[in-house]
N, C-alpha and C positions, 0 to 999 in steps of 0.2 A: 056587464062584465062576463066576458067568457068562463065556461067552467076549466078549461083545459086553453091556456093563449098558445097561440097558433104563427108563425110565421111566412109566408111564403117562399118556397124553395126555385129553384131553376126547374125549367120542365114544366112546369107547372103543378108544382107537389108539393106539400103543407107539412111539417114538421113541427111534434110538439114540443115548446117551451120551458113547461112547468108543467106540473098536477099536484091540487091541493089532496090527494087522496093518499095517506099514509097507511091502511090497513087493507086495501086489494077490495073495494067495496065493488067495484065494476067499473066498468067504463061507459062515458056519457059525454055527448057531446052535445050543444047546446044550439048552438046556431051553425058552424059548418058540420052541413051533410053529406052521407058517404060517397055521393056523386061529387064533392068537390074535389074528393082523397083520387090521386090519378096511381096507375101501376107503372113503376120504372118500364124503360122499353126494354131493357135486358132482362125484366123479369117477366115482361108482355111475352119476347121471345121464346124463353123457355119451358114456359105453361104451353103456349100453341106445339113447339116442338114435342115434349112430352105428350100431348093429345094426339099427335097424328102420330108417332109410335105406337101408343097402345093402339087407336086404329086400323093401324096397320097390321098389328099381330094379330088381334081380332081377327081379320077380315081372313087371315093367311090360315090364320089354325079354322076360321069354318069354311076355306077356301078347300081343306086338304082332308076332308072327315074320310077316315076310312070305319066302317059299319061293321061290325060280328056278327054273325045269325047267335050264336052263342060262344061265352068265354069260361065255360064250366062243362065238363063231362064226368056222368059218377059211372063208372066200368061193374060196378054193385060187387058180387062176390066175387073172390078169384083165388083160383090155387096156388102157391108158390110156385117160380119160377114162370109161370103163365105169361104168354106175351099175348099180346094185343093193339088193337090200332081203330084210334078214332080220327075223322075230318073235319075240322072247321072252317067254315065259310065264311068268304067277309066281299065287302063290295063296297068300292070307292065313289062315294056320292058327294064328294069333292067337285071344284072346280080344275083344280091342278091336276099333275100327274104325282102319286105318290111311288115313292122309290126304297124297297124296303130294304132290311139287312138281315143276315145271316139269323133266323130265331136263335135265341140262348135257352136252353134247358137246363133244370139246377140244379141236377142229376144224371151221374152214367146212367139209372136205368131206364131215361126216359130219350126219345130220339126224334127231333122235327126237322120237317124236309116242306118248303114250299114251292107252291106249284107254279107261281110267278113272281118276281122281284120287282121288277117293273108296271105298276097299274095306272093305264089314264083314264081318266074320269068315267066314270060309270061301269067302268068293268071290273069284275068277279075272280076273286082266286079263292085257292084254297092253302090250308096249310094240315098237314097229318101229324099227327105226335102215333108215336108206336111206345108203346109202356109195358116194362119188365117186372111183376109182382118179384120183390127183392126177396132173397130167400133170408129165412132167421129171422124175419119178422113176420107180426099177425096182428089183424086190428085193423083198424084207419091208417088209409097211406095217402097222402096229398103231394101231387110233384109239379111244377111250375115251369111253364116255356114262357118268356118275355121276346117281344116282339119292339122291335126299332124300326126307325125311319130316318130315311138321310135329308138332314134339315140344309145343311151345305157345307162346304169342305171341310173336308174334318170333325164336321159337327154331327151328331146323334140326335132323337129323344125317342123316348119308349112312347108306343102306340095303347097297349096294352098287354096282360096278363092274364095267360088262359090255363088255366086248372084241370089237371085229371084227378080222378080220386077212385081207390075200392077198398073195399074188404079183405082186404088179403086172409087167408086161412093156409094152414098145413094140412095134413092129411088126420092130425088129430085135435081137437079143439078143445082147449085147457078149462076149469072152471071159473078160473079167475087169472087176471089180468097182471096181480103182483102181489106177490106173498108175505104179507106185513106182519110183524111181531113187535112187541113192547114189554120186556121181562126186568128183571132186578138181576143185579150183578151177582153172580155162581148160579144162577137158575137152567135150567135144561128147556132149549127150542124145541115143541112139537111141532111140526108141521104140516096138514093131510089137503090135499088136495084134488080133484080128479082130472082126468082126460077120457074124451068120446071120442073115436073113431068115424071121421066121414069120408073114410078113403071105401076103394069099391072092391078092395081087396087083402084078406086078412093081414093085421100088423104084427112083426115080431121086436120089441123093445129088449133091442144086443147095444145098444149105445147112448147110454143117460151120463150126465156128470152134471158137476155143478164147481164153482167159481165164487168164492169171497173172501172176500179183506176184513179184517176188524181192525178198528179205529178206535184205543183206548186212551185217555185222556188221562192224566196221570194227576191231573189235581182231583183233592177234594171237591165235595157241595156237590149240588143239582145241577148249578150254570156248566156250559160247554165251552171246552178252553182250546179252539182252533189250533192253537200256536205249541199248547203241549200235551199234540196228539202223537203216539205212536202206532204205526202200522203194520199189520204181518197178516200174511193169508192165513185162513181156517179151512185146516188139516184135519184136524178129528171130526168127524161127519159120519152120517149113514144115510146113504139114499138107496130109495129101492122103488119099483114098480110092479104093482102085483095086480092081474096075473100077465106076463111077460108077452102073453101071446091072446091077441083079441083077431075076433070078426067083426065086419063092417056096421057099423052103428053100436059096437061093445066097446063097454068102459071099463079104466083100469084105475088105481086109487094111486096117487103119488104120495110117497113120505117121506120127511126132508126130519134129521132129530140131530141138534147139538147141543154142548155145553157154552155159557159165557161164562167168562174169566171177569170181569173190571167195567166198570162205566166207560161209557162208548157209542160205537154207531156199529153195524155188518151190514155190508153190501155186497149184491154179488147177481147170481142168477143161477139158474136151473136150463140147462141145457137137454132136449131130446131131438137126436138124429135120428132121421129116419132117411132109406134109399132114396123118398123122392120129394123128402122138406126135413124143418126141421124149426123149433120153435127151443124162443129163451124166454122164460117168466122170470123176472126180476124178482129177488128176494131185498127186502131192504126193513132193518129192526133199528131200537133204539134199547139199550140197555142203562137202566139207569142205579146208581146208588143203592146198595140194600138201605142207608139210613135215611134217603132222600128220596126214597120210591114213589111217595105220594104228590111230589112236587110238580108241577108242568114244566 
């Protein structure tokens, strides 16, 4: 007796019957073997179909390899406003001719221009990115050109993604990065900070401010209630820069001092212009509950 009784179908194809298996134990067959089991021809057809596609993309994407010498340039330090220009080289070791498209950069400050749009097989372009240290910022700058290829009408796909990066700096270099506090509600902000001078010529500090909002939360407890937050900038402040007037590789001490009113958030920044940069250190505190101070 069969485990599984079997019929025969048209085509030459077996369809089961019955199965004595109520709980999913596996499947077994007993006397017909997987070679008697045929594949419909319309499902013959569309397995070979689907094979020669993929195939065929295969063959088409390492028919068309376009090669980077590199997709990363670090520019290292750089002064604000500082322009700049690197080349990257590529070479089509394709069988095809690749056909490229306009670079996209994903940023005003950064500008790419290629040397050929059109490459057949084996030959070399280049592509220039030219890069504008943004001003107001300092630190790590990452900016991104994407490169396309024209697959056929109307159609795109990115090739790849090439990277510039530097160190952006001002003419004065902060000691920290972002000015953090965590006080209790009616408490007084101190804030001391410094900055060094790496400009090649003495600095005069005639233009500091600073910029924030307080975000007081009008419920009780420790938890934070998004929904009944109020907002108003902070007015009462003291900032000051001492001593006003440095030489090159002299430091000068910043001090940022207010009061909190309520449980909340302040966010904001510290602005210093200078003639020929000019940097914002982010100020950002949490003010919590005088009865819920010790809470996280």
């Amino acid at each position: 007796m069969d485990i599984f009784p079997m019929k025969r179908q048209s085509a030459g194809m077996f369809a089961f019957t019955g199965c004595p298996f109520s709980r999913g134990t596996g499947v077994a067959l007993k006397r017909h073997r997987f070679s008697q089991v045929k594949i419909a021809p319309i499902l013959q057809t569309t397995i070979v179909r689907t094979s020669l596609f993929t195939l065929l993309f295969s063959l088409r994407a390492l028919s068309q390899t376009l090669v980077f010498d590199s997709t990363l340039h670090d520019f290292g330090e750089l002064k604000q406003r500082e322009k700049v220009k690197t080349i990257f080289t590529f070479t089509n070791k394709g069988r095809d001719t690749v056909r490229l498209l306009p670079p996209r950069p994903t940023c005003g400050c950064t500008a790419a221009l290629l040397s050929d749009a059109v490459l057949p097989p084996g030959k070399s372009g280049s592509l220039s990115v030219e890069f504008t240290s943004p001003s107001g910022t300092f630190g790590l700058v990452e900016k991104t050109v994407e490169v396309y290829r024209l697959v056929g009408k109307g159609q795109n796909e990115r090739v790849v993604v090439l990277t510039v990066r530097a160190n952006v700096i001002g003419d004065v270099k902060p000691d920290t990065m972002l000015l953090h506090f965590d006080v209790t509600a009616g408490d007084s902000v101190h804030i001391r900070t410094g900055v060094t001078s790496v400009a090649d010529e003495p600095i005069v500090f005639d233009n500091i401010s600073a910029a924030m909002m307080e975000y007081i939360d009008t419920t009780s407890g420790a938890a934070y209630h998004a929904d009944r937050v109020v907002s108003s900038p902070v007015t009462d402040f003291t900032l000051r820069i001492t001593p006003e007037r440095i030489e090159p590789g002299g430091r000068a001490e910043l001090t940022l001092d207010f009061a909190t009113r309520a449980k909340g958030q302040i966010n904001g920044h510290v602005r210093i212009a200078l003639p020929k940069s000019e940097i914002r250190i982010p100020v950002v505190g949490v003010v919590r509950n005088r009865e819920t101070a010790g809470t996280p």
